[in-house]
N, C-alpha and C positions, 0 to 999 in steps of 0.2 A: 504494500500500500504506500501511498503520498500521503504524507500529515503535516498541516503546518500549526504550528504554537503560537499562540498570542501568548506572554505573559508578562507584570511589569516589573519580574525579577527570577534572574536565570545566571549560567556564572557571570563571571564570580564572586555573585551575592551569596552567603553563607545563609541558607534560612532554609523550613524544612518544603517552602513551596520549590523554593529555585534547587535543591535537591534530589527534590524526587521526579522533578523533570528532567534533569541532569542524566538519574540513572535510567529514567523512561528512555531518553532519548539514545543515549545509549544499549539500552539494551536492543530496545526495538531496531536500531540499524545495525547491530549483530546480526539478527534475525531478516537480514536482508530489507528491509522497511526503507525510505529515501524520507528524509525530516526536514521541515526547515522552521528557524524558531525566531520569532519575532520580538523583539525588547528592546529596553532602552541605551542608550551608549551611557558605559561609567568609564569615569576617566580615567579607572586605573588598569583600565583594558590595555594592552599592547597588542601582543599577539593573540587573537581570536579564535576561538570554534569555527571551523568552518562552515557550519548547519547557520549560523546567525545572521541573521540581516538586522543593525540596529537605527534606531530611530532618537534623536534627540533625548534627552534625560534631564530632569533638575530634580535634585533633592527632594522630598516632602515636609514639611515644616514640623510634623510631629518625631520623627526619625529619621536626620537626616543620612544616614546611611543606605535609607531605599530611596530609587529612583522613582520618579514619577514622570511617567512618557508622555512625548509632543509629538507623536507619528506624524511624520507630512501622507497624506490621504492618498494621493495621486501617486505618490512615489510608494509608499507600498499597495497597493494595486495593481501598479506595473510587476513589481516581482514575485507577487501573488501568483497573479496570470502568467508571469512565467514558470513558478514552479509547479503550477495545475496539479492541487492535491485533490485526492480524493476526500478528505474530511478536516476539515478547521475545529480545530479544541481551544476553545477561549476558556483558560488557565487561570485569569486572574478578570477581576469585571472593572476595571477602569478604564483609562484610556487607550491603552492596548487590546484590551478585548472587546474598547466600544470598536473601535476603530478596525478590527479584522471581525466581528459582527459584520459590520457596513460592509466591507470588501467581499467577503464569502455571501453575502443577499445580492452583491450587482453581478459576484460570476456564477451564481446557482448554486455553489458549495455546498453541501448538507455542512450542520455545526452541531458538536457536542460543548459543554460548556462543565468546570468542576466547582467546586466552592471547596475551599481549602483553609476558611476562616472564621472563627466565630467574631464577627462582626460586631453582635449584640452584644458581649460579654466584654471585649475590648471598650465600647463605648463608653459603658459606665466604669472602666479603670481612669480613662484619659478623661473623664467630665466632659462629657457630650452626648449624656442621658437622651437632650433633646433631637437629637440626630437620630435613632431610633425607630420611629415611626416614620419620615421620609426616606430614609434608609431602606426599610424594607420596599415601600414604591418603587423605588430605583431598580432593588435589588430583583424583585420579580419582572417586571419590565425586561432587565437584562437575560435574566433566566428564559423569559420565553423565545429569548434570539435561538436558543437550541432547542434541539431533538431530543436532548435528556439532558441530565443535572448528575454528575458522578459524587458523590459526596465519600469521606475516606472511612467512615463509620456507619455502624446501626445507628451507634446513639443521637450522630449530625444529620443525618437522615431523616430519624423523628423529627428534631427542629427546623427543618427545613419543610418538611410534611406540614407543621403545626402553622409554619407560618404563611402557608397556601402554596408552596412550592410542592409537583407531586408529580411529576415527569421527573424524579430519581432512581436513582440505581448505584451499586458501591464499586467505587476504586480502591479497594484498602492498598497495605504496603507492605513489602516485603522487606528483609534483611540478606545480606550478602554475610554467610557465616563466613566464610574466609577472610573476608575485608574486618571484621570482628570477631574476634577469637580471644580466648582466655588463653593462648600463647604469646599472645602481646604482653602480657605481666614484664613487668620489667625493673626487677628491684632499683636499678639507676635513677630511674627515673622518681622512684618512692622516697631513695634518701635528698632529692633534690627538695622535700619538704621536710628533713628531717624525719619519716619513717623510716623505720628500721624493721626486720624480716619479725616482730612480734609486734609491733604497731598496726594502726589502722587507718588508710588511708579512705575518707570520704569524700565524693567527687559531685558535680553537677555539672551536666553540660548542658549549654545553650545560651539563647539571645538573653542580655543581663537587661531583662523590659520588665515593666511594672505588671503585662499580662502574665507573665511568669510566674506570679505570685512568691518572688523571692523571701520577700518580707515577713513571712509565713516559716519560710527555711532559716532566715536569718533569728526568727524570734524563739525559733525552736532549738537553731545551735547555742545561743546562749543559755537559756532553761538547763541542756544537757550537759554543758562543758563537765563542771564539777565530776556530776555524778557518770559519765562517759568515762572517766580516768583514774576511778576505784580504784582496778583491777591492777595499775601500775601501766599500762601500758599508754603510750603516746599516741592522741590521737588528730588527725590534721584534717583539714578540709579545702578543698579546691574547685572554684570556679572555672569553668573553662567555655571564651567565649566573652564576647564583648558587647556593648549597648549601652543605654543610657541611663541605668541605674551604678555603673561603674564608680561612680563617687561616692556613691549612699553607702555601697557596699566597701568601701575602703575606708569611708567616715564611719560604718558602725564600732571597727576596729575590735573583729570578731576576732577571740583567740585560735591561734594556730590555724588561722585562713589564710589560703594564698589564692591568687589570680592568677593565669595564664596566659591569656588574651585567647582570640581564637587561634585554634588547631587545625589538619587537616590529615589524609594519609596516614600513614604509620603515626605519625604523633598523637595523630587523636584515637586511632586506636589503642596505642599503648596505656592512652590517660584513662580509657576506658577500664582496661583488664588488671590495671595496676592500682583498682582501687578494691575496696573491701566490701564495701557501701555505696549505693549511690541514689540520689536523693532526686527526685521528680516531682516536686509542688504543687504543678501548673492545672488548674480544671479548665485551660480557656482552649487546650489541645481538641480539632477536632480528629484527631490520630493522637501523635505523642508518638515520631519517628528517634527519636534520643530514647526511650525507656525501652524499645524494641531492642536498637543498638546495644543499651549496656545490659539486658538481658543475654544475648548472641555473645556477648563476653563474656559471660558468667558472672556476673556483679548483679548479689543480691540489690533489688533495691525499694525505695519507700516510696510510693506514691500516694494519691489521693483520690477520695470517690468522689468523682468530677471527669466532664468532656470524654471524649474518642479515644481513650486507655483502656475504659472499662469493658473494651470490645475483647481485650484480651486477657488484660492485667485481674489477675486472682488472688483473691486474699488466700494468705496462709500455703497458696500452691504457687507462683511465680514471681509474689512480691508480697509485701502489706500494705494495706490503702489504710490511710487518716482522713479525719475529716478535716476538706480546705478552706474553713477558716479558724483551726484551733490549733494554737500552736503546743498546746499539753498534749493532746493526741499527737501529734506530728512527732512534737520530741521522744514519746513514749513507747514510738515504734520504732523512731531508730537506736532506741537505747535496747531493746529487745534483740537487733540482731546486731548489735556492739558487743553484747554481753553475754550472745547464746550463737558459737561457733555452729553447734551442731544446726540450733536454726538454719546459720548462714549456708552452709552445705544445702539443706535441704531445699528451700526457697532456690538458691543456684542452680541444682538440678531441674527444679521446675522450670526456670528462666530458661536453662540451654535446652530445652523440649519443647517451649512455646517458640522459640526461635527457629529452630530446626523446620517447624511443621505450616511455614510462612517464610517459602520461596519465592522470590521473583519472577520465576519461572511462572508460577501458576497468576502472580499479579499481571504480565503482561498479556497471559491467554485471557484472561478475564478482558481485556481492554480492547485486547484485539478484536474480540466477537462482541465489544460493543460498536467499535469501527464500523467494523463489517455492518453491519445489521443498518447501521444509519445510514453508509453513504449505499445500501440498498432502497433506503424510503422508509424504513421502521419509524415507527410513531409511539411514543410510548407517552398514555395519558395517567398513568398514577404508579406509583410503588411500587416495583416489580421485583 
């Protein structure tokens, strides 16, 4: 097949949208597939993907780390039509996805379209409650540009259903066990914080943003420090990844925390396997592409009963979930497998068997025969 990508972040933006099209996009041209993927120019591009055609970019005023695209119209329409796909996936619903909307309705395209964000839940971190309700206007408006709505979960799927969206169907996600492995452990890297081979090394990876629900992790590593280091042994914690809570997190001046900045490759999978624990806050995931990861590494870890995790994440059998807004429950669970090795073991075996059984392999077939199906005429009117 011919697929072209709208989306208004793709490499090398680090986030789990521009990710998992990264590996979509890759994989499916393994698979013999012709891509081409449509975004904005960042300026710290040099040498290029060859799949991309970019379109202007400025900042967005809320993170200026994402771009926010200026397509010229004319100009991507010309290489639209030159690269004549079979079906357009608008990936992201702003200007990039209005804009290759428009293009795939003047060349007869069929369009798929994903939602990869909770929107509503983001709103009211950043105080913009009021956005909400025109928010959704918009949002269905866009939604109806396509043939279906992929959403990455059951649970994004109900809210998307709830809020009159119902031409969906699921793109979940897979893990690359080899690209994450619990052979990455890398005691080097463990005493770069002062861990030592009877210490405990606790990690979180991802964007350091208020929908993170840091503040939640941060309120619960203080609660625990003490009582975490009973036993004698040294325990540390590490950030990995950057954003715009970076200060708050250096100004809480959390004991035995460190920062990394972002990671990638080998680094970041090392940071993964080399830790003991790892810590997942966030209910604003509508997946939770990081908790999959550091499960595929073996890293028991603590999440929350909240968003697109709970598609997988099992208490007691692949992680523990807390509730996300207490940070007594939070600390209470990771004091549980700080202090109960054999826990950690067990939860771990569970982790590498959820991982194992959520191949990419089967996320691409799944994708592909929604392809198929659309750019045959398929009409899909409610939940299927």
């Amino acid at each position: 097949m011919r697929i072209a990508y709208f989306s208004e972040v793709y490499w090398p933006k680090i986030s789990g949208v521009s990710n998992t099209l990264v590996r979509t996009v890759d994989g499916l041209q393994a698979r013999g597939h012709a891509v081409r993927v449509y975004t904005p120019r960042l300026a710290a591009v040099e040498a290029d993907r060859p799949e991309v055609h970019r379109s202007p970019g400025r900042p967005i005023a809320l993170d200026r780390s994402i771009p926010w695209g200026f397509p010229r119209k004319t100009e991507v329409l010309r290489d639209l039509r030159r690269f004549d796909p079979d079906i357009v996936h608008l990936a992201t619903e702003f200007p990039m996805g209005r804009v290759g909307a428009w293009a795939a309705r003047k060349l007869a395209i069929p369009r798929i379209a994903s939602a990869h964000t909770d929107y509503e839940k983001y709103s009211s971190l950043y105080g913009l409650g009021m956005a909400v309700k025109p928010g959704w206007v918009y949002l269905r408006r866009f939604y109806a540009n396509a043939a279906r709505v992929l959403c990455p979960s059951r649970a994004y799927e109900a809210h998307l259903n709830a809020r009159g969206v119902m031409h969906t169907g699921i793109w979940s996600r897979g893990v690359d066990t080899r690209r994450f492995h619990p052979g990455y452990r890398c005691d080097a890297w463990r005493a770069r914080f002062g861990v030592g081979p009877e210490d405990l090394l606790v990690a979180h990876v991802g964007r350091l943003a208020p929908e993170k629900n840091l503040r939640l992790l941060m309120d619960a590593w203080e609660e625990l420090d003490e009582p975490a280091e009973e036993g004698g042994s040294r325990v540390a914690l590490t950030f990995v990844g950057d954003g715009l809570m970076e200060e708050e997190i250096r100004g809480r001046g959390l004991r035995n925390a460190h920062l990394t900045g972002p990671l990638e490759g080998t680094e970041l999978a090392t940071a993964y396997a080399s830790a003991d624990v790892f810590l997942f806050p966030s209910f604003t995931e509508t997946f939770g592409n990081c908790l999959l990861e550091a499960m595929a590494s073996g890293v028991p870890a603590v999440a929350v009963r909240g968003g697109g995790v709970l598609d997988y994440a099992k208490h007691d059998v692949n992680s523990l979930l807390a509730h996300p807004t207490d940070p007594g429950d939070y600390a209470g669970q990771i004091r549980r497998l700080l202090e109960d090795a054999e826990l950690r073991g067990r939860i771990r075996e569970g982790a590498l068997a959820t991982a194992r059984a959520r191949s990419w392999d089967a996320v691409f077939a799944g994708l592909l025969d929604d392809y198929r199906k659309i750019a045959r005429g398929a009409v899909f009117d409610h939940a299927a």
